[in-house]
C-alpha positions as a LaTeX table, in Angstrom:
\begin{tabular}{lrrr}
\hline
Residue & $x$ (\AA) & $y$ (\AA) & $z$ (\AA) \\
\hline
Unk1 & $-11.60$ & $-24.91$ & 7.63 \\
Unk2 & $-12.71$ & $-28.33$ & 8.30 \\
Unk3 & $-16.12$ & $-30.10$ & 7.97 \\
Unk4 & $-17.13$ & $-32.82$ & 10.09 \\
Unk5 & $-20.63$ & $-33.92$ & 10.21 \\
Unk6 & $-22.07$ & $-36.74$ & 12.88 \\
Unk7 & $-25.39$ & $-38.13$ & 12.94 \\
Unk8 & $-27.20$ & $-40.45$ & 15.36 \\
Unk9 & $-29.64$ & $-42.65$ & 13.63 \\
Unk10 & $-31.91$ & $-45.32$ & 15.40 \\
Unk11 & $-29.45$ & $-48.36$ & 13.74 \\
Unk12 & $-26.26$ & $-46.34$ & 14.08 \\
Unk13 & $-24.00$ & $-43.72$ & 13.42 \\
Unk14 & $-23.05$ & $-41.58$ & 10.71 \\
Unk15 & $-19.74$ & $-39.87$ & 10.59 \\
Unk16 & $-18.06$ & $-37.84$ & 7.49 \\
Unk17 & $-15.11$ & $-34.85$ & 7.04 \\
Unk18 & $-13.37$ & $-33.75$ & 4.36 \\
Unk19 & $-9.58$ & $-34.70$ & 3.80 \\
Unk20 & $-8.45$ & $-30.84$ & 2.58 \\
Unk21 & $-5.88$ & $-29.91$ & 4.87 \\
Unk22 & $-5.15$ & $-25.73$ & 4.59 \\
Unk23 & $-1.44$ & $-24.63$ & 5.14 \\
Unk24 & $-0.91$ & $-20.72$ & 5.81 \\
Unk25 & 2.89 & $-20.17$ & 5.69 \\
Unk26 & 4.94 & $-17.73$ & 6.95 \\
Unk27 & 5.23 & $-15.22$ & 4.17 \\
Unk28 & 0.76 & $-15.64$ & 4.36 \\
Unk29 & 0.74 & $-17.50$ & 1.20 \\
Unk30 & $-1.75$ & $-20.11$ & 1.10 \\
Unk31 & $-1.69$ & $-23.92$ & $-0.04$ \\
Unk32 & $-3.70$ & $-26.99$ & 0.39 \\
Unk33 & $-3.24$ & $-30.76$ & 0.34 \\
Unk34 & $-5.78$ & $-33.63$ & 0.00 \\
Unk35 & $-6.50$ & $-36.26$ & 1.61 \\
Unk36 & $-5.72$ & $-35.28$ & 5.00 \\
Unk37 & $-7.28$ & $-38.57$ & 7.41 \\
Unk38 & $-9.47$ & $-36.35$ & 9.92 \\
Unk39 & $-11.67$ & $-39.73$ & 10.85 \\
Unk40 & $-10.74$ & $-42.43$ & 13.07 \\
Unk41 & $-12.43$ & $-45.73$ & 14.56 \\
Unk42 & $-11.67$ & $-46.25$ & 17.82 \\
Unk43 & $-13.91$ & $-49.65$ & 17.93 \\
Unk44 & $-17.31$ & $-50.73$ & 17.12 \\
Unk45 & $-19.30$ & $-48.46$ & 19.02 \\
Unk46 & $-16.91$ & $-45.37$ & 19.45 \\
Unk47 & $-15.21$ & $-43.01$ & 16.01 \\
Unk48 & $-13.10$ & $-40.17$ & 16.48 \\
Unk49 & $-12.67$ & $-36.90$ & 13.95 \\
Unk50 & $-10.59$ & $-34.14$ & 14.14 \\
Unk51 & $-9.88$ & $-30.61$ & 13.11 \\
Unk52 & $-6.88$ & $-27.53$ & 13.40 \\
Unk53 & $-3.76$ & $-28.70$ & 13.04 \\
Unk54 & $-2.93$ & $-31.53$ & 10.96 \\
Unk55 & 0.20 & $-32.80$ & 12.11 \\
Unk56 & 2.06 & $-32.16$ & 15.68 \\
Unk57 & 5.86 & $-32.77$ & 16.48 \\
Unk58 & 6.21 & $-33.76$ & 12.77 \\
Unk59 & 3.48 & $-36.50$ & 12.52 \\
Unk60 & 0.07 & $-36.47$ & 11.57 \\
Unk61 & $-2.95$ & $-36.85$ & 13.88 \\
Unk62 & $-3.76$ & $-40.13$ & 12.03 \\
Unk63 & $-0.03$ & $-41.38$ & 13.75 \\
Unk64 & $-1.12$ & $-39.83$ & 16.57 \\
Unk65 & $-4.37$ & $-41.50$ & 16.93 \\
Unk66 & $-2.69$ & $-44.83$ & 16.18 \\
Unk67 & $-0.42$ & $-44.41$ & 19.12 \\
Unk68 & $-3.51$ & $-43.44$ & 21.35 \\
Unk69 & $-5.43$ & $-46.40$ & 20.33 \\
Unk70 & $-2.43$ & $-49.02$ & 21.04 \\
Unk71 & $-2.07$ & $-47.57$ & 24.74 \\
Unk72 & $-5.93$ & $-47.23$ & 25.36 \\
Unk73 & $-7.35$ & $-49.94$ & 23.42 \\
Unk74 & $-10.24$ & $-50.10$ & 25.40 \\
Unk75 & $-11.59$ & $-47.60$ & 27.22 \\
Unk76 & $-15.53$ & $-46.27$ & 27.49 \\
Unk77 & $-16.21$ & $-43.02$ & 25.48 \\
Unk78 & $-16.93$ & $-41.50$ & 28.89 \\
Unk79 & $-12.73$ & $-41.79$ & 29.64 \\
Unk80 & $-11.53$ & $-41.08$ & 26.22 \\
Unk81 & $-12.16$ & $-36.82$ & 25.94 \\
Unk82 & $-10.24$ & $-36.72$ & 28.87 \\
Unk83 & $-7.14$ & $-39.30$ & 27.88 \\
Unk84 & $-7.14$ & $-37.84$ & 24.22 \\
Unk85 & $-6.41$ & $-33.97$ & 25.57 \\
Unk86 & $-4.03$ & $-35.41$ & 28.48 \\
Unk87 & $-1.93$ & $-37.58$ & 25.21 \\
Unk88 & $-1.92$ & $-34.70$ & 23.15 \\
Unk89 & $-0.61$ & $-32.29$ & 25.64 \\
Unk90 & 2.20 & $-34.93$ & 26.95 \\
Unk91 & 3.24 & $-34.54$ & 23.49 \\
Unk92 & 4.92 & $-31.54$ & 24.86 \\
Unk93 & 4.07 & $-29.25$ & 21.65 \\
Unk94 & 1.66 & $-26.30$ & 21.32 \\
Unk95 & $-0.69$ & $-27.68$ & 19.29 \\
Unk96 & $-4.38$ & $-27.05$ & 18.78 \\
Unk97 & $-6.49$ & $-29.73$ & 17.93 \\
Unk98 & $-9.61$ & $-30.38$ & 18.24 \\
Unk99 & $-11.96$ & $-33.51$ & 18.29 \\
Unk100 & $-15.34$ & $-34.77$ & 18.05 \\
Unk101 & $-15.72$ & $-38.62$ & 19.95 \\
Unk102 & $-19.06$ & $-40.05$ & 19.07 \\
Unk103 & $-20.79$ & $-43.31$ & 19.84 \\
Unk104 & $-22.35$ & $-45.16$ & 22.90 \\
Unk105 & $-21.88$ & $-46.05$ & 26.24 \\
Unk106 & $-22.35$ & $-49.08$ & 27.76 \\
Unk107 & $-25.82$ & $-48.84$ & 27.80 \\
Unk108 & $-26.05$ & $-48.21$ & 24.10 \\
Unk109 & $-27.31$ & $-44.54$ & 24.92 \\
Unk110 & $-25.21$ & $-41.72$ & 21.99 \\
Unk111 & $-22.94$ & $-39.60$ & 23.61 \\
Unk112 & $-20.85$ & $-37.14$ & 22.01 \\
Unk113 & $-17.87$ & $-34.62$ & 23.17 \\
Unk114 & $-16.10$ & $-31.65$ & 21.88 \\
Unk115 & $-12.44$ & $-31.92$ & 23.34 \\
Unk116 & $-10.11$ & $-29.40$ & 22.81 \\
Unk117 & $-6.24$ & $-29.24$ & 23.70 \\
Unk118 & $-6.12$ & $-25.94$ & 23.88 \\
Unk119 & $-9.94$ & $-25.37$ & 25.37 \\
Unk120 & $-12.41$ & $-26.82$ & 27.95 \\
Unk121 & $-14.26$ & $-30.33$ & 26.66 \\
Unk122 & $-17.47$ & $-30.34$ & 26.26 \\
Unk123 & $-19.87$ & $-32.93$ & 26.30 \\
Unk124 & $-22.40$ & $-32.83$ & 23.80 \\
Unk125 & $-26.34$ & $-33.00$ & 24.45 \\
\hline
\end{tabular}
């Protein structure tokens, strides 16, 4: 379980998660790691966090979301639920992650989405 809070202020944003990351293995034991990075600036108006699994193909979502960022480097928060699922599903895995991308438009009005690689985005009221 995961726990990612966001919070639109008058002056800003506030974003937090937790860094446990839960691993279930096959014989249903249970461990858990800290530290996990589940929170990611995109830029100055626009932060990313994310929740399910932690890693896909191998690498973690913070890789991931490293990669994303150097081939959209500057897109609007309106374009970026829909290029984070499509990047995540090239990725040609089965993974299920989920994110929450926060921040403003161009018109400094908050916006927020749920986007899901395995569900429908939603965008947040």
């Amino acid at each position: 379980m995961s726990l990612l809070v966001s919070v639109f202020l008058n002056d800003g944003i506030i974003m937090a998660s937790d860094s446990r990351t839960t691993f279930t293995h096959k014989d249903k034991t249970v461990t858990y790691q800290d530290g996990t990075h589940k929170l990611f600036v995109y830029n100055d108006k626009i932060a990313i966090s994310t929740c399910r699994n932690a890693s896909v193909n191998g690498q973690t979502n913070e890789f991931h979301f490293n990669n994303f960022k150097e081939k959209y480097p500057n897109e609007s928060i309106h374009k970026i639920p829909k290029l984070l699922k499509e990047y995540y599903l090239n990725l040609k895995s089965d993974c299920d992650v989920a994110f929450f991308v926060v921040g403003y438009d161009s018109s400094n009005k908050p916006v927020g989405y749920r986007v899901y690689t395995q569900e429908k985005n939603e965008r947040l009221s």
